[in-house]
N, C-alpha and C positions, 0 to 999 in steps of 0.2 A: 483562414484559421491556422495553417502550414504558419503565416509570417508573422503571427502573432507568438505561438509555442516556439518557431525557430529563433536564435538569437543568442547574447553569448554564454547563456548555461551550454547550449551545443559546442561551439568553437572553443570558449576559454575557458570552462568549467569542466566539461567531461573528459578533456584527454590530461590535464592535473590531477582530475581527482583518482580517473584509472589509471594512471602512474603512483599515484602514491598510497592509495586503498586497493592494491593486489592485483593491479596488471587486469591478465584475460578471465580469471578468477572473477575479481569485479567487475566484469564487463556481462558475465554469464549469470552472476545476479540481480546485476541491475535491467536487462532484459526478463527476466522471471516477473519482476517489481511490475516493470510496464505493461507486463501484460497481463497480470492477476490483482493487479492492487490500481495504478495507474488510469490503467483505459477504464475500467469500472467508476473510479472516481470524474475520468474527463467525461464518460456517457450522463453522469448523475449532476455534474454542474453545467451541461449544454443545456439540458433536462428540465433542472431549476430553473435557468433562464429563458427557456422557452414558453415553459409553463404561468410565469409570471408577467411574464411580456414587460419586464425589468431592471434598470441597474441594480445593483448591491442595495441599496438602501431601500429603494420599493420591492425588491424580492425578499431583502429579510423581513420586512415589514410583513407580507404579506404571508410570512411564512410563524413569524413568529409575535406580530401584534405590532403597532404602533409605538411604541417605548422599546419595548425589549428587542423589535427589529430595526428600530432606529437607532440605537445603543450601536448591536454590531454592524449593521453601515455605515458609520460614523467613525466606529474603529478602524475598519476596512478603508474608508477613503484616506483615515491619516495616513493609511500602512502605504498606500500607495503613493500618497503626494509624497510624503519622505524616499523611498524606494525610489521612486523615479527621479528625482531631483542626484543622489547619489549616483545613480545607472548613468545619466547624461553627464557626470564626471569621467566613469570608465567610459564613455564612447568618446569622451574629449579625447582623452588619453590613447583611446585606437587611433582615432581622425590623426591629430596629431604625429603619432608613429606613423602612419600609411604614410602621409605629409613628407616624413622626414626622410623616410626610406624612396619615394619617389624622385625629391630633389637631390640628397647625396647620396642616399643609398648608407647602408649599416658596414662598418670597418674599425677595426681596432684603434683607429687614430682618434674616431669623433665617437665613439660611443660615451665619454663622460662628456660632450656636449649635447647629447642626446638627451640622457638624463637627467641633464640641468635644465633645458627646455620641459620634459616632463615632469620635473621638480616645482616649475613654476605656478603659482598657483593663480597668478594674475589673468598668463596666458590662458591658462586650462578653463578656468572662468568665462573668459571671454568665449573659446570655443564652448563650451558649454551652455551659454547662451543662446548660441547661434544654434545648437543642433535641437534646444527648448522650443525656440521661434519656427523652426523650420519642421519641428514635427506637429504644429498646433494649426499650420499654413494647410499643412496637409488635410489635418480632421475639420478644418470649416469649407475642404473642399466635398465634403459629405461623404460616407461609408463607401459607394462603386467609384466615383470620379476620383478621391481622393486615397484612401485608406488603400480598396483594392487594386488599384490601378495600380498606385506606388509595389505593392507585396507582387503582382505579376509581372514587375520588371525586377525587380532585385533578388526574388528565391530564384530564377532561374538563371540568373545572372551567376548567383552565388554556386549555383549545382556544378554549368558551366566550370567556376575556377577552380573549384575543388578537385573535379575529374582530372583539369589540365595537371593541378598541384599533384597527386596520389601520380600520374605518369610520372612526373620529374623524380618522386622522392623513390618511386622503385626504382628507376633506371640506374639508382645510385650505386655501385659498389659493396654489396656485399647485404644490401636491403632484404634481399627475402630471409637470408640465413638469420637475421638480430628480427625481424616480424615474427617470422616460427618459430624462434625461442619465447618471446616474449607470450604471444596465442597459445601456447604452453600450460595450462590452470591449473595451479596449484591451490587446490580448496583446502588443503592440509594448515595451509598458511592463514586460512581469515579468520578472524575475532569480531564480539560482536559491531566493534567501531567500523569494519570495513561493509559488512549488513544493516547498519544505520546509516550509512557513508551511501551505499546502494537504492534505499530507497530511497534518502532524501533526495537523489540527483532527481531520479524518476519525477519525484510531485515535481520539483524546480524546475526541469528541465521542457517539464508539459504544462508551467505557467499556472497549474492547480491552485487555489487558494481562495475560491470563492470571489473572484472580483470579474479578470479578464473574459474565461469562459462563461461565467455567467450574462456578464455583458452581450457576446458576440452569439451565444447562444438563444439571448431574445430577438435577435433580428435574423432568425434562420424562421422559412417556411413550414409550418405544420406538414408537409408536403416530401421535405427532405428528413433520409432515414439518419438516427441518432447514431446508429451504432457505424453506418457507413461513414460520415462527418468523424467520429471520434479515430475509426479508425485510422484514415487515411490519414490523419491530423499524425497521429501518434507514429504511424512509417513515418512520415514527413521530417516528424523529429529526432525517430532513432537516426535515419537516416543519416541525418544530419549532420549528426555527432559521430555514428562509425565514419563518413567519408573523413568529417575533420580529422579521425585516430590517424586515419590508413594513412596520412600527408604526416602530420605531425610526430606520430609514436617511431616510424622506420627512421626518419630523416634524424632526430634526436640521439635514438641511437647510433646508427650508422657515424657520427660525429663526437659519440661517447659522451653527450651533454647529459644535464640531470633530469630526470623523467619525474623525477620526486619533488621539485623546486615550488609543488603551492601555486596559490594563484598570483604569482609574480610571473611564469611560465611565459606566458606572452610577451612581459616586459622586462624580462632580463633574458631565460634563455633564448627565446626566439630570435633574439638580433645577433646575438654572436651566432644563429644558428646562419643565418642568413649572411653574416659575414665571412661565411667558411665555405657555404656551399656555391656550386656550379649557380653561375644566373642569378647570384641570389639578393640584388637589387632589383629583378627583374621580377623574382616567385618573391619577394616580403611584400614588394609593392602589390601585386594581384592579390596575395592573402591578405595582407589590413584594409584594401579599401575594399572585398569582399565582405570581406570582417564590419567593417562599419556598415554596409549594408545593412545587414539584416538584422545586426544590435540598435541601428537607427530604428526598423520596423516594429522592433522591442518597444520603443518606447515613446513612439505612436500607441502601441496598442495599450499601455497605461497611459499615459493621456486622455484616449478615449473614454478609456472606464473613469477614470476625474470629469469628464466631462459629461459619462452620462449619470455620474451621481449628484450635480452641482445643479442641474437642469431637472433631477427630479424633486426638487425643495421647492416644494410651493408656494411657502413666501417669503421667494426671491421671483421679483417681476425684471427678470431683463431677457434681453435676446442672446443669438447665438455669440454676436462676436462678444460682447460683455464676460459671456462666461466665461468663453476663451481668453480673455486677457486678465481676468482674474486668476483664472489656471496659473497662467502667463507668469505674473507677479508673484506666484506662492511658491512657485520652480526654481524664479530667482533667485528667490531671498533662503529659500532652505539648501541652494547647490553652493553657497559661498562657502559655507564652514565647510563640507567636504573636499572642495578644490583647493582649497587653502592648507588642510592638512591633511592629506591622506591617508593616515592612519583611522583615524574618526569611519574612513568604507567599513571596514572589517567588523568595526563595533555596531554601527547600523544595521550592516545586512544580518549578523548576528542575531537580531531582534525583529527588524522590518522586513527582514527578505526568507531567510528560512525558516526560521521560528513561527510568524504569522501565517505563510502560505501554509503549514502545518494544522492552524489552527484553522485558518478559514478555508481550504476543501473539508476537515471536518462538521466543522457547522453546517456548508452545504450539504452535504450527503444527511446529516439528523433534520433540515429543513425541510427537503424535499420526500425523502420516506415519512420521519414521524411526525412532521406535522401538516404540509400539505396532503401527505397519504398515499395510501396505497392506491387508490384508483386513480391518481391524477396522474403517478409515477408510473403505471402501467401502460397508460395511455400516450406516456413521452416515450416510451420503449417498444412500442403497436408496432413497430416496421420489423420488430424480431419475430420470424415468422412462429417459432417454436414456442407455445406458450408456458413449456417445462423451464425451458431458457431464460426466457424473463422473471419465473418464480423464483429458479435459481440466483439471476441477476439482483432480484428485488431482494432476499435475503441477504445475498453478500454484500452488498451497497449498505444495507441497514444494520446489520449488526457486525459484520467481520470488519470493516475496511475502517469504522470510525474507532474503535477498539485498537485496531492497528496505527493507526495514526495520533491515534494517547498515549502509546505504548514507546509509538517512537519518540515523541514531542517529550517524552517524561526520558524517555536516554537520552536526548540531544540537550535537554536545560540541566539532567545532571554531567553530561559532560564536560558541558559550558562551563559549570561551576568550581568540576576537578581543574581544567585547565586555567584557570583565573588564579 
């Protein structure tokens, strides 16, 4: 569950977005988000899925009728076969960096031949293929032999180089004094863009949206407790992300680069960052192929959920590898316009990435309280020993959190629409 939520909302999304939506300020919100809005929502789509013994499309179904729950499974499988076709773009794009920084290493002589290799849309295609093929190798190696096995060599793989990185970037010269300025919170300074900016990392970053945890969530035992699964999931992932800041935020400064640079962060400033610092053919190489890690395990785990939605259409009579290769084919052909023009991510995820997971952890949360119920929802939450705690859980799940996630989805499409 850790290698499904970790991935690069952790590494390439949280330390740009807390650079440029207010520092430790935004860091102190978006921890609030995770734990009062977040883990509520991961506890209620484990919940859903367990309850339904489900993908996306037999759980909405069963939540909300055969049409109307076919409708949004259907929505839900497009959101992800688009999403994940674009994501296997950006993990070209890492693979390739790690690639580049291993063989020569990042320096001010090749960094515009760096970019031209990144630029390519032929190449980045091709890798993009290969990382399609090789995560779909994995899921016909079955959920323990395949999925798991892969997530308990790479999250700990990943823990590993991050600890090594955070040594390097303190040791640096003048590191703690630019960390404790910046840990610094200035809450004087946020608007409400940097409080929209905060929770959307939170749902994104814990994979929320009605598909993943629902999926992963019907293959967990009536046996194992909800709220322990969500938790450890949710450390797994803050974690994640602080260890990425403490490497990334000191060493950026410390070098006086731009902490505000957006999600280009990885792919511009990181390489000059790495071509300035001590070793730093030696630390980009262990962070991008770290980096590719566990953005690979990203997206296995949508895969998965394409796979377990394709497999519950009943009439479609084929086997496992069939589905898989039709997966296969629909990866390909929707990853070309994005590797070809890279601009086209931005307008995507726009729509397919933050927008929907917005949309589909709310439908979960109104699926599993108001229409499978309250006694069904009680009895996925049975391991909370306190039965005040659950009433409490059961009402904030049902009326606070879906309310909260309209509220935001309605500032993020009118921001959309200022900024356009």
């Amino acid at each position: 569950m850790i290698g499904v939520a970790v991935g690069l909302g952790n590494v390439w999304r949280f330390p740009y977005m807390m650079g440029k939506y207010g520092g430790s300020a935004f860091l102190c919100v978006y921890l609030f988000f995770t734990i009062v809005i977040a883990l509520p929502a991961l506890m209620s789509e484990i919940s859903f899925g367990r309850a339904t013994r489900k993908g996306p499309i037999g759980a909405f179904r069963a939540a909300f009728g055969t049409l109307k729950g076919g409708i949004v499974g259907h929505i839900l499988l497009i959101t992800i076969l688009v999403a994940s076709s674009y994501y296997a773009v950006v993990i070209a794009n890492v693979i390739y960096s790690g690639y580049f920084s291993v063989v020569e290493g990042f320096n001010d002589a090749n960094l515009d031949r760096y970019n031209q290799g990144l630029s390519k849309g032929t190449l980045q295609y091709t890798i993009s293929a290969g990382v399609i093929l090789a995560s779909l190798s994995v899921i016909h190696r079955g959920l323990n032999k395949g999925i798991e096995w892969v997530s308990k060599i790479f999250v700990p793989f990943f823990l590993l180089v991050i600890l090594i990185l955070i040594y390097h970037a303190f040791s640096l010269n003048g590191a703690w004094e630019h960390i404790a300025i910046f840990l610094k919170p200035d809450f004087g300074a946020l608007r409400p863009i940097n409080i929209f900016a905060a929770l959307g990392q939170a749902v994104y970053s814990l994979s929320l949206g009605g598909t993943f945890m629902v999926v992963y969530g019907s293959y967990l035992d009536e046996k194992e407790s909800i709220l322990d699964i969500a938790k450890w999931t949710a450390m797994g992932d803050v974690g994640a992300a602080l260890l990425t800041s403490l490497f990334i935020v000191p060493a950026i400064l410390v070098y006086q680069l731009d902490m505000t640079a957006g999600p280009t962060l990885i792919f511009s400033t990181l390489p000059h960052l790495f071509s300035e610092m001590p070793a730093g053919q030696f630390i980009g190489s262990l962070f991008l192929v770290a980096l590719s890690s566990v953005a690979f395990l990203s997206l296995i785990a949508a895969l998965e959920v394409a796979f377990s939605c394709l497999k519950e259409l009943k009439w479609i009579k084929w086997n496992k590898r069939i589905v898989l290769l039709v997966i296969g084919l629909i990866e390909l052909a929707l990853a070309y316009p994005s590797a070809m023009d890279a601009n086209l991510i931005g307008m995507l995820d726009l729509i397919f990435g933050s927008g929907m997971q917005l949309v589909g952890s709310g439908l979960a949360l109104v699926a599993l309280t108001w229409s499978l119920g309250k006694a069904i929802t009680y009895f996925q939450l049975s391991s909370i020993a306190n039965k005040r705690s659950i009433d409490l859980i059961y009402m904030w799940i049902k009326w606070v959190i879906p309310l909260i996630l309209l509220f935001v989805l309605i500032g993020y499409i009118y921001n959309t629409i200022s900024a356009l």
